[in-house]
C-alpha positions in Angstrom: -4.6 39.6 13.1 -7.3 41.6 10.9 -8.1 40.8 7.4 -6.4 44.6 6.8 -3.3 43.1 7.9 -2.4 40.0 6.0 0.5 39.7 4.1 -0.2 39.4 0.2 4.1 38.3 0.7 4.0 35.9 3.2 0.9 34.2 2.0 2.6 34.3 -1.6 5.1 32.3 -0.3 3.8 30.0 1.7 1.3 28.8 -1.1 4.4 29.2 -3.3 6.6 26.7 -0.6 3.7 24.5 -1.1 3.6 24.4 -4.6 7.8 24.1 -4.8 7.4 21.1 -2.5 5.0 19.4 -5.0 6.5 20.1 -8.4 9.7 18.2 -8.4 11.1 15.8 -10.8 7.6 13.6 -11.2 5.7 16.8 -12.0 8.4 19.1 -14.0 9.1 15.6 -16.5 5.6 14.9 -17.2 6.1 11.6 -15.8 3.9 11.3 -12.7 1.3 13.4 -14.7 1.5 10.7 -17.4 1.3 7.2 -15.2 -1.1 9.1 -13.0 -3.6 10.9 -15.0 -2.9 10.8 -18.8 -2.8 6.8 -18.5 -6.8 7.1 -17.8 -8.1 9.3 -20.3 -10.5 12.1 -19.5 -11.2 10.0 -16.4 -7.7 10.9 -15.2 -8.8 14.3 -15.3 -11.6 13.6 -12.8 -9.2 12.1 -10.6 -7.2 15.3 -10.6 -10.3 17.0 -9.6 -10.2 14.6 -6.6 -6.3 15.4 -6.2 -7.6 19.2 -5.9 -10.2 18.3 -3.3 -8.3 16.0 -1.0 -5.2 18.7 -1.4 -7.3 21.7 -0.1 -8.5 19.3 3.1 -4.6 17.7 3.9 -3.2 21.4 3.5 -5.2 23.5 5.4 -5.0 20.7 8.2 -1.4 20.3 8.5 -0.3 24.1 8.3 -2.6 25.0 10.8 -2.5 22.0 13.1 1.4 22.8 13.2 0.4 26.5 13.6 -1.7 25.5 16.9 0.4 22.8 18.2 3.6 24.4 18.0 5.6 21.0 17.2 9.5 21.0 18.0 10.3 18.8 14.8 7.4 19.0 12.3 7.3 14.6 12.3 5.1 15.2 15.6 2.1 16.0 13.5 2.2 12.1 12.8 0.9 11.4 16.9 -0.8 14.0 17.3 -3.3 12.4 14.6 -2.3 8.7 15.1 -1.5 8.4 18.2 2.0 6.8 20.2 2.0 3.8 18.5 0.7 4.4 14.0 2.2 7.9 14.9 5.6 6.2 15.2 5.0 3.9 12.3 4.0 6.8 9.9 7.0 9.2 11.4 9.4 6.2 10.1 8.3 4.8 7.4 8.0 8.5 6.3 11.3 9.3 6.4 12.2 6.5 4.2 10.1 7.1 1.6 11.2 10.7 1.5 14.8 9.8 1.3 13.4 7.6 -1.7 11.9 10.2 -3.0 14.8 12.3 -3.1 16.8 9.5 -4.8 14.2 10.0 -7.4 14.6 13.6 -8.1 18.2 12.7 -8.9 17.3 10.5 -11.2 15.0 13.1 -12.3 17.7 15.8 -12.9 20.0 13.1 -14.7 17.4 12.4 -16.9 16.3 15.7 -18.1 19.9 17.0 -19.0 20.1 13.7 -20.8 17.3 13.8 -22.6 17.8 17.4 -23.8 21.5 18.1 -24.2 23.1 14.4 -24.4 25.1 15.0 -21.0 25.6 11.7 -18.9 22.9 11.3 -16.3 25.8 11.5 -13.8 25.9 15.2 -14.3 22.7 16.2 -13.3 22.7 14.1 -10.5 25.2 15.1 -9.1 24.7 18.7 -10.1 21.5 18.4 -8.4 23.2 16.4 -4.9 25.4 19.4 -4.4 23.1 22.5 -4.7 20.3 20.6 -2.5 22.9 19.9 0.0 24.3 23.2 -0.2 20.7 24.9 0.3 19.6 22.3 3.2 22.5 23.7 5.4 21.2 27.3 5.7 17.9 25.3 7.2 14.0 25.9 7.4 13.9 29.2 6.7 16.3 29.5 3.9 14.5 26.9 2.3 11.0 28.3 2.6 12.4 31.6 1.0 14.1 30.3 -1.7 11.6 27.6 -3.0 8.3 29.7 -2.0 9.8 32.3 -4.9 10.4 29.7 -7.1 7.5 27.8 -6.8 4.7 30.4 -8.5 7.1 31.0 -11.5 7.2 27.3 -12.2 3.3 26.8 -12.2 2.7 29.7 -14.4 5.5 28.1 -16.8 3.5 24.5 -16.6 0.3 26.0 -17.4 1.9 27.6 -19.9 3.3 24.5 -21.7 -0.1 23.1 -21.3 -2.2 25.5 -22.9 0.1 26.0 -26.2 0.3 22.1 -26.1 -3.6 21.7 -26.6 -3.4 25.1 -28.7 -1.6 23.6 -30.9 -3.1 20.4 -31.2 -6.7 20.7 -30.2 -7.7 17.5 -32.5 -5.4 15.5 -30.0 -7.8 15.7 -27.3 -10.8 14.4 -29.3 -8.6 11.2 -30.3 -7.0 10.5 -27.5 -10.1 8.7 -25.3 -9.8 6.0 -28.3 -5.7 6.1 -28.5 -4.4 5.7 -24.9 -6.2 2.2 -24.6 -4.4 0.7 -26.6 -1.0 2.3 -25.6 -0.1 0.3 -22.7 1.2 3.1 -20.5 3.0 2.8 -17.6 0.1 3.7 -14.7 0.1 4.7 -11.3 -3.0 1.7 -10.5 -5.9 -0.2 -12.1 -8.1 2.8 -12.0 -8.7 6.5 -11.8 -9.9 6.7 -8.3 -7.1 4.8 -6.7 -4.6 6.6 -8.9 -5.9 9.4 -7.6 -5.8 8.3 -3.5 -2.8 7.0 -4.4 -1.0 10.5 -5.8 -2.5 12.5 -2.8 -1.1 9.7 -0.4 2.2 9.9 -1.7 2.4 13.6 -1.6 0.9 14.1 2.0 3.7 11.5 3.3 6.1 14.5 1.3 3.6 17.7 2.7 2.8 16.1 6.3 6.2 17.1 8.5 7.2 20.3 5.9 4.0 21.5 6.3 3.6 21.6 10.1 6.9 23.0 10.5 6.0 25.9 8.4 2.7 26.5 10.0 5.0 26.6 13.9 7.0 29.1 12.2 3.5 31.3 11.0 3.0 34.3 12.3 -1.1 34.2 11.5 -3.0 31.1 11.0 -5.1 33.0 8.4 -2.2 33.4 6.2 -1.1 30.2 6.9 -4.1 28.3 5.8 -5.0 30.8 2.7 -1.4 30.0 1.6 -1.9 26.1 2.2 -5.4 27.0 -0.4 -3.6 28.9 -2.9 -1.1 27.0 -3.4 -3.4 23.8 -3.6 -5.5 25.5 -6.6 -2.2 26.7 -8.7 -0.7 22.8 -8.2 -4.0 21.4 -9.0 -4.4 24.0 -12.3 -1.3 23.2 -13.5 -2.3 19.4 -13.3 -5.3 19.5 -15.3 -3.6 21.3 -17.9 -0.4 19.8 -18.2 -2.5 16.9 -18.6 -4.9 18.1 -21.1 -2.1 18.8 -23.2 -0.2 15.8 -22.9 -3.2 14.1 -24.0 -3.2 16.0 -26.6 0.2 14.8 -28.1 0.0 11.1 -25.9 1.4 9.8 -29.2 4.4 11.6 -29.1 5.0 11.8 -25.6 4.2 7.6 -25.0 7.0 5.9 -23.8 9.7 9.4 -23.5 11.5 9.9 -19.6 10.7 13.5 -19.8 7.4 14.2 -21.5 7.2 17.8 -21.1 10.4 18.3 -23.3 8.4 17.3 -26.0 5.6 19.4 -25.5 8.2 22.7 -25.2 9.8 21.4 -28.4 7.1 21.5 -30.5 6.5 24.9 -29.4 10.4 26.0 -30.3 13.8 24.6 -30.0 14.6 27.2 -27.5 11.7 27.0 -25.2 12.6 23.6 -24.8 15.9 24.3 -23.6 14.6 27.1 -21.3 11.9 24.7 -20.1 14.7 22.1 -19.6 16.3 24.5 -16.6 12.3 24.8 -15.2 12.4 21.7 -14.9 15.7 21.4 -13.1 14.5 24.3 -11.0 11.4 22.1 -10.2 13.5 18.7 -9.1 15.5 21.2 -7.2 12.7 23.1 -4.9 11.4 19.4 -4.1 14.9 17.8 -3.7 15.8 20.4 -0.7 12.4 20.2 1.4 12.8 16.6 0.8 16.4 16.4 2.1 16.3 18.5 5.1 13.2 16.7 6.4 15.1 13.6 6.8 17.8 15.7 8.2 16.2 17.5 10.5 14.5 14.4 11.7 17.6 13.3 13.7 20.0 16.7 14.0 19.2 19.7 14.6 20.1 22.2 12.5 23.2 24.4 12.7 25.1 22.2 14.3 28.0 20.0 12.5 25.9 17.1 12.8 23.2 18.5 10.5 26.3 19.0 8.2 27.8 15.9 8.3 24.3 13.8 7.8 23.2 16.2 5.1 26.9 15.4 3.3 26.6 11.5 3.3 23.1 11.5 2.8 23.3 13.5 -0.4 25.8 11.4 -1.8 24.4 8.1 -0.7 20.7 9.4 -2.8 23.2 10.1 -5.8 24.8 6.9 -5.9 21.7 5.3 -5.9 19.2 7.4 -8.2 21.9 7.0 -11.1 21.6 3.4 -11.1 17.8 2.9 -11.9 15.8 4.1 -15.0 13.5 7.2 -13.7 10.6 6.6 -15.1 11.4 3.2 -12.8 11.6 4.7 -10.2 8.4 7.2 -10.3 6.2 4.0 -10.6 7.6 2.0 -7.8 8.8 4.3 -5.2 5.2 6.5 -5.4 2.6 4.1 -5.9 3.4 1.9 -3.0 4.4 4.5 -0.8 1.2 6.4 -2.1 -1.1 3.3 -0.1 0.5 4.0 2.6 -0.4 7.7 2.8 -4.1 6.9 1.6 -4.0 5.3 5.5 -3.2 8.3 7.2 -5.5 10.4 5.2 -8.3 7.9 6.2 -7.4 8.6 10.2 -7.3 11.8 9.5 -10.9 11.8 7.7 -12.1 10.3 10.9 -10.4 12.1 13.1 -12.2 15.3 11.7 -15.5 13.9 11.5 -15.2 12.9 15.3 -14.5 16.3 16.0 -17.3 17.4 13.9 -19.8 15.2 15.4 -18.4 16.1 19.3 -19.1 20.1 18.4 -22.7 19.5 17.2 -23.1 17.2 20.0 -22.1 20.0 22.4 -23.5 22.5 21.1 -27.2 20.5 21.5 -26.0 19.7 24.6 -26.0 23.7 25.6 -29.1 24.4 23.6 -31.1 22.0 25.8 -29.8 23.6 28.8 
């Protein structure tokens, strides 16, 4: 396909799908940005310089190795770079930590309609178990339309937020290097750098099996991989500023389930509330990738199976996301899972250099001939 004929569309919406995927219930809060980069200082903003990096390499390698393989279920991508034997491990233990991971967008949802409108956290966890299981049913597809749309509108919201945040507050930044010592926040790690290993390792165990499906279902592997880099640069923008202006108002925001409320409240009353629906939109284009990867890991879909599973596992990620305190949840479920995925993105370092070593080595092999 010629550079003439890319889609600006499909590109849109695959970096958009991308994005979706990433800003869920962690994200849209504040929390993850808070235990993950806030907790550090302007160090943590360093670390999501890192995030931005190791993003751009993880993306464009999944889409497109799922573009050129052509998996039948997307958890394949897991052997092909681990082999038989860690491929299995990784395909497993990945499913269960996405299932978690659901069960934390619903306590996400709860949450954020608690926080903001005093409504029990059973209704937005529930709220959110129907519609994700609602949208999982129509499959792939579906989902990629619906949350690749989403997705942009929800960044530019976030950096948004951000900006007015530090706008408004620009004295904030200057004190908070000597304030968020002594604030004992929850964090992600010990330090910056594994914070940062840790966030990208946790999200590639979300991205790995989405991702590759998507890039099977590309038409071009250019728009594939451009989609996997745009949509790595508007998550990553939206992190550094969202977390510049938390900073800026880190005593306000210490210690609050959904950080980013605050922010839209000091802006006005009403942006808050309209915020308060990004932010469900934002659990809700995570919760449904999230979902249907489990699913689709052992049904196929269409069929009643698919159905049935996506029914009881809904509920069952209800049930249990009401019953621990979110901000809970972020910390425990994503940091160890996040070790885990700081593994595969090691083989996967090697893996490349191998291959880059192998082509230099052949091509001197050719140049001597």
């Amino acid at each position: 396909m010629s550079e003439q004929k890319l889609s600006i569309k499909t590109i849109t919406i695959y970096a958009g799908a991308f994005i979706a995927f990433l800003i869920g219930s962690g994200f849209a809060t504040g929390q993850e940005i808070m235990q993950y980069f806030v907790a550090y200082g302007f160090k943590g903003i360093l670390g999501a310089i890192v995030v931005f990096l190791l993003f751009l390499y993880v993306g464009i390698s999944f889409i497109t190795t799922g573009f050129d393989q052509k998996f039948h279920k997307g958890s394949e991508i897991y052997e092909h770079y681990c082999g038989k034997y860690i491929g299995k491990f990784f395909d497993y233990f990945s499913i269960a930590f996405i299932y978690m991971s659901f069960i934390v967008m619903v306590g996400g949802a709860g949450a954020t309609l608690n926080q903001q409108y005093g409504l029990p956290i059973e209704v937005g966890g529930i709220g959110l178990g129907i519609l994700a299981a609602t949208t999982v049913v129509f499959g792939l597809k579906g989902i990629v339309d619906v949350i690749g749309k989403i997705g942009p509108v929800i960044t530019v919201m976030a950096i948004f937020l951000g900006l007015a945040a530090i706008i408004q507050n620009p004295g904030g930044l200057a004190k908070a290097s000597a304030a968020i010592p002594s604030m004992n926040l929850l964090k992600a790690s010990s330090n910056w750098v594994y914070a940062a290993g840790s966030y990208v390792g946790f999200c590639m165990l979300w991205l790995a099996a989405f991702m590759a499906s998507m890039g099977a279902s590309a038409k071009s592997r250019k728009e594939a991989s451009m989609g996997a880099i745009f949509g790595a640069v508007g998550f990553s923008l939206a992190v550094i500023i969202m977390a510049l202006g938390l900073m800026a108002n880190v005593d306000q925001v210490a210690g609050t389930q959904v950080p980013s409320l605050i922010l839209a409240g000091n802006i006005h009353p009403t942006l808050a509330i309209i915020f308060s629906l990004t932010v469900i939109a934002g659990i809700y284009t995570t919760s449904v990738p999230l979902l249907w990867s489990v699913i689709a890991r052992f049904s196929e879909e269409k069929t009643k199976r698919f159905t049935i599973m996506t029914g009881i596992l809904a509920a069952v990620g209800v049930f249990v996301g009401l019953r621990v305190p979110f901000d809970r949840l972020v910390n425990i479920i994503y940091v160890i899972n996040g070790y885990v995925g700081i593994f595969l993105l090691a083989i996967m370092l090697v893996r490349s250099a191998r291959r880059i070593m192998a082509g230099k080595a052949s091509k001197s092999a050719v140049e001597t001939e």
